[in-house]
N, C-alpha and C positions, 0 to 999 in steps of 0.2 A: 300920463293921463289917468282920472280920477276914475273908478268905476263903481257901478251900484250891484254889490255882491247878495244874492239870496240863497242861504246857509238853510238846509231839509234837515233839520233834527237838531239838539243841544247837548248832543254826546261830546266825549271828547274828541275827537275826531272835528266837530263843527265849529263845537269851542274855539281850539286851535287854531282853526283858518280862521274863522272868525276874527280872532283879538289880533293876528298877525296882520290879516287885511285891513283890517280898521285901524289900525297902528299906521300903516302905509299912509293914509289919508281917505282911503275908500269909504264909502258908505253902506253897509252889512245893515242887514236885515235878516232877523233868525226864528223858522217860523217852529213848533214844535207841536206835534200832535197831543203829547201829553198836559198836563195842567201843572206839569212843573221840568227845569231844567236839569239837566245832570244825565239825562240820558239812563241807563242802567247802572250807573257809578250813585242814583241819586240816593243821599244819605237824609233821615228826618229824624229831629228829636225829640223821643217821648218819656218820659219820667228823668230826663237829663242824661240819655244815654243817645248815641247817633243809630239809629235804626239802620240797616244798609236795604233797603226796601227792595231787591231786587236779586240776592245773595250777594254773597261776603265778599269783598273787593280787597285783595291787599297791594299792596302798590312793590313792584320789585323789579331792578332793573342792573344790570348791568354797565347800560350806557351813561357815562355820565353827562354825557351832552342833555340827556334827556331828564333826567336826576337833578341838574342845573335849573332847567330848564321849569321842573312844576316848583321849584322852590322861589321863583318867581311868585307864587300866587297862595302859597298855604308851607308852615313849618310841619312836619314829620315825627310823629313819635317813633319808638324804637321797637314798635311792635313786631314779634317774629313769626312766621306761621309755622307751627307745630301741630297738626293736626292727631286727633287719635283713629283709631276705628274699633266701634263695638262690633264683635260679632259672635252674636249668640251669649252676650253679658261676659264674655271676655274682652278685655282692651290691648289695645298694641298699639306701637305708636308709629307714625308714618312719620317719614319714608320709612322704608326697609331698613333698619340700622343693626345695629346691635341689641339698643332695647328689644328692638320687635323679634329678632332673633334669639333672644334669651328668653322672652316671655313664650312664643311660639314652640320651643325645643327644649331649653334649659342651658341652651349651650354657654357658655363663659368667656370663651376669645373667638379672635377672630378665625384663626383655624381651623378650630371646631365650628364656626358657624360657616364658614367656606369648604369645610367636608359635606356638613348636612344636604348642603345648596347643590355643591357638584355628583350626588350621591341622588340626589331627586330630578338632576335636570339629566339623567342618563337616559331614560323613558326615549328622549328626544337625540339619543346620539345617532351623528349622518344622517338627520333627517332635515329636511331644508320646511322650516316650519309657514301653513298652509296658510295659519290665519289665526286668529288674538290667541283664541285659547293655545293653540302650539307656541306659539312667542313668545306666549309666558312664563310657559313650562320649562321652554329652553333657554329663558332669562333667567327664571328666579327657582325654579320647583314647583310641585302636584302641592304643598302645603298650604304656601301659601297666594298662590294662586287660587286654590277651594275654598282660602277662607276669608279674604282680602282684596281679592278683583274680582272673581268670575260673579258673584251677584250684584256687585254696585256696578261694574260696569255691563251688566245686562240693562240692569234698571235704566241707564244715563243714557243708553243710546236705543234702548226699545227693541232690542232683540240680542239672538245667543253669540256667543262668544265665537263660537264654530260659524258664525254667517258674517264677522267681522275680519276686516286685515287687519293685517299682521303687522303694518306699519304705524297704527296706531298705539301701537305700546313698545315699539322700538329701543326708547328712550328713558326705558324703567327705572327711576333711582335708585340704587341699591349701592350702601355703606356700610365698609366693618369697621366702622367705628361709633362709640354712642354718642349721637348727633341727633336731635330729633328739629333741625332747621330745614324745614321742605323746603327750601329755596338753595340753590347753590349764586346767587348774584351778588354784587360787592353793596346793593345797597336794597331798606327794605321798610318800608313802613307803613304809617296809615296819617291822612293827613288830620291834624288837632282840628276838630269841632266839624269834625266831616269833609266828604266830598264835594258837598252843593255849595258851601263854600268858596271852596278854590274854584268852581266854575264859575259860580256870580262872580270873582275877582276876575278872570278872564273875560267876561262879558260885559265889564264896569268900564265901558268906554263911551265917550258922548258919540262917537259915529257909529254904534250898534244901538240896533232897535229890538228888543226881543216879542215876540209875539205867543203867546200859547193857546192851547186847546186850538189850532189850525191843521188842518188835513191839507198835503203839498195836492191832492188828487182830488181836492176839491174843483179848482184852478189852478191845474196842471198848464195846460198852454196858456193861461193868461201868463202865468209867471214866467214860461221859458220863455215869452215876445216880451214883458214887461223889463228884465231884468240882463244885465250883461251880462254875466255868467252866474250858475247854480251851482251849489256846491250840494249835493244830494249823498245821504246818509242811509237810506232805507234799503230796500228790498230791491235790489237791482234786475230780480226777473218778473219783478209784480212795476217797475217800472215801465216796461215794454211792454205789458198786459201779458206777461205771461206767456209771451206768442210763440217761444219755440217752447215752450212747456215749465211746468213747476220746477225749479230748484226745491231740494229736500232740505229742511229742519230740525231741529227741536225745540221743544218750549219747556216752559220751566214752570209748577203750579207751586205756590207758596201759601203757608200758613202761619201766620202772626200772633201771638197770644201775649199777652202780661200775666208776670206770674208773682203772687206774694212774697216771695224770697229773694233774698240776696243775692246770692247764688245757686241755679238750678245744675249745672253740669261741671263747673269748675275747669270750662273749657271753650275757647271762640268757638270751637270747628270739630262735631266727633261725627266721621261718618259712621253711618248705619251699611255694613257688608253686606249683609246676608238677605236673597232673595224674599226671602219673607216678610219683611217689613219694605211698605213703599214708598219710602221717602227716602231719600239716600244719606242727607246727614239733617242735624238738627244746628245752627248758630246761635248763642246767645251775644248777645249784641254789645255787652258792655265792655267783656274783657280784651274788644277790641282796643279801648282806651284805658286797662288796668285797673276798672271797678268804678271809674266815674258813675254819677246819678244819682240816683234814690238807692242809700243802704238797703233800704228793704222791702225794693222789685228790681225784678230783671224781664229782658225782652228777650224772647226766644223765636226760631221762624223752624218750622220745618219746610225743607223745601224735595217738591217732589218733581222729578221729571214726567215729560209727558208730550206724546205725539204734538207733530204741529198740523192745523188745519189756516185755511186762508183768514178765519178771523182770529187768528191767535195771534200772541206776540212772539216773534220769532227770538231764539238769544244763540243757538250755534247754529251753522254751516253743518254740514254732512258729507265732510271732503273723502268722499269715494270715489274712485274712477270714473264712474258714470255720471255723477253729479259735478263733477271737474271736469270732464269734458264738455259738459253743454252751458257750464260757466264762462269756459272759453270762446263760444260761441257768441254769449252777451257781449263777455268784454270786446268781442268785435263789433258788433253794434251802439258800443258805449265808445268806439272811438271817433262812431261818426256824428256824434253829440258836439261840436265842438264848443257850444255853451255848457256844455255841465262837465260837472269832476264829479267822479264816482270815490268815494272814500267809508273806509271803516268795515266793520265783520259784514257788513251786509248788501253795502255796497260793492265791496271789493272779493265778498261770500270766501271768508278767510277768518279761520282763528286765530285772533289775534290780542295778545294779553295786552294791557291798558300803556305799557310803556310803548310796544309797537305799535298801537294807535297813534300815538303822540309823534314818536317819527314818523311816521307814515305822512302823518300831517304835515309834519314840518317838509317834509319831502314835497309834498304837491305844490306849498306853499314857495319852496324855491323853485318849483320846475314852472309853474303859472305868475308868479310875483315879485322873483326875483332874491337875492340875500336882503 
């Protein structure tokens, strides 16, 4: 039996179910508060280069089911993420490699960069580390930890390193060998001529309707009575008003300029370290796509983190213990919806990089619609 789906956002998350259910024969409806689709992946092009309007999106994944899966709908350049970081007008190169260790030390092998490392993280021997900044310490060293993470990662999450866990940086890349590919996944790119793209092709079905600039909270109950099930994307504790209380945030403040050159940084992605400067990294937009556009401008964004309040736009989750526990709470309230599917970073208040979204999707999509 045929049903009438209404999809709460046009991220990919909604996408997804979206093109899957209307594939089925269903009829989707997709309403979106914003004035354009694509959710936070949305790409726009100005002097012939794909803006990523919302910070830098690169596509990487492991799964190839899911890898398969978006090449359905847009081809892949072979763009790598190599990011730098300035601090204090020194560069180094991320991940932690060899580069970053010869430039940090002087060291030369890997030895000698695995002495320095086990030589700084002694500070932390037999100590069972408390929270970020001990973790780090006992990951990586006092070097670069002071010059590398303790100020961007104050900035990103809005307070000190000492009031963060420790599980948050568990998972620290760190390589002796000179590799400057931040990703360790089998596959990696950026989709040709953007993101917004590949979602209009996903949404390029005659049983999808798409709708913009619409508030779900306009006519909230008209649509949970109107429609056979909701697929809802947003803010899963501002769904239920908030009633056992706020889930925690961040937001993200971005600044956009055109600039008369060609090349401003000679680099997608250079974070800014150090506490003094409040932006965390700067992106220039083009050599996402290896210099497409207009020879001579480029699009640059500084993006700044920044507290979230109820009228902001929310982009991560705040996965602390205490905010994980009364998430838990929702998702029990969200099970007794049994019109709506909760999905995506905000629905499901989960970080989750853009290939997770997509199974995630594909996952609702078998557990509600079947293969």
């Amino acid at each position: 039996m045929f049903m009438n789906y209404l999809i709460v956002g046009s991220g990919l998350f909604g996408a997804v179910f979206a093109h899957e259910a209307a594939k089925r024969g269903n009829k989707v409806t997709v309403i979106e508060k914003r004035d354009h689709i694509a959710g936070n992946i949305y790409t726009k092009e100005v002097d012939g280069i794909q803006v990523h309007e919302y910070g830098a999106h690169i596509f990487h994944t492991s799964n190839k089911k899911v890898w398969d899966y978006v090449h359905q709908f847009a081809d892949f350049n072979r763009y790598t993420n190599s990011p730098v970081a300035n601090y204090k007008g020194h560069m180094y190169n991320l991940p932690f490699n060899m580069n970053t260790f010869s430039e940090m030390w002087g060291v030369k092998t890997p030895q000698e960069a695995l002495d320095k490392i086990n030589e700084q993280r002694q500070e932390m021997a037999g100590k069972e580390p408390k929270n970020l900044e001990e973790q780090a310490i006992s990951l990586i060293g006092r070097d670069i930890y002071e010059k590398l993470i303790k100020g961007y990662t104050e900035k990103q999450w809005g307070r000190k390193c000492t009031e963060l866990p420790a599980f948050i940086i568990k998972r620290l890349p760190v390589r002796l060998i000179y590799d400057n590919n931040y990703f360790n996944d089998d596959y990696q790119g950026i989709p040709i001529g953007g993101y917004t793209k590949m979602v209009e092709k996903m949404l390029d079905d005659p049983n999808i309707t798409v709708k913009l600039n619409i508030d779900f909270f306009d006519k909230k109950d008209e649509y949970l009575k109107n429609y056979d099930k909701v697929v809802y994307t947003g803010m899963i504790d501002k769904f239920f008003d908030y009633k056992l209380g706020e889930l925690e945030y961040r937001s993200l403040r971005f600044e956009t300029e055109e600039k008369n050159v060609g090349n401003y940084q000679g680099n997608a992605v250079i974070n800014y370290t150090e506490a003094e400067i409040p932006y965390t990294r700067i992106i220039e937009h083009k050599h996402f796509e290896f210099g497409k556009g207009d020879k001579d401008k480029t699009i640059i964004t500084r993006e700044y983190p920044a507290d979230w309040h109820r009228c902001d736009e929310p982009y991560y989750p705040v996965n602390n213990d205490c905010n994980n526990a009364l998430y838990t709470k929702y998702a029990k309230l969200a099970k007794n919806q049994y019109k709506v599917i909760f999905g995506g970073r905000l629905g499901q208040y989960k970080y989750y990089n853009m290939d997770q979204v997509i199974d995630a999707a594909l996952k609702a999509v078998n557990e509600n619609l079947g293969d």
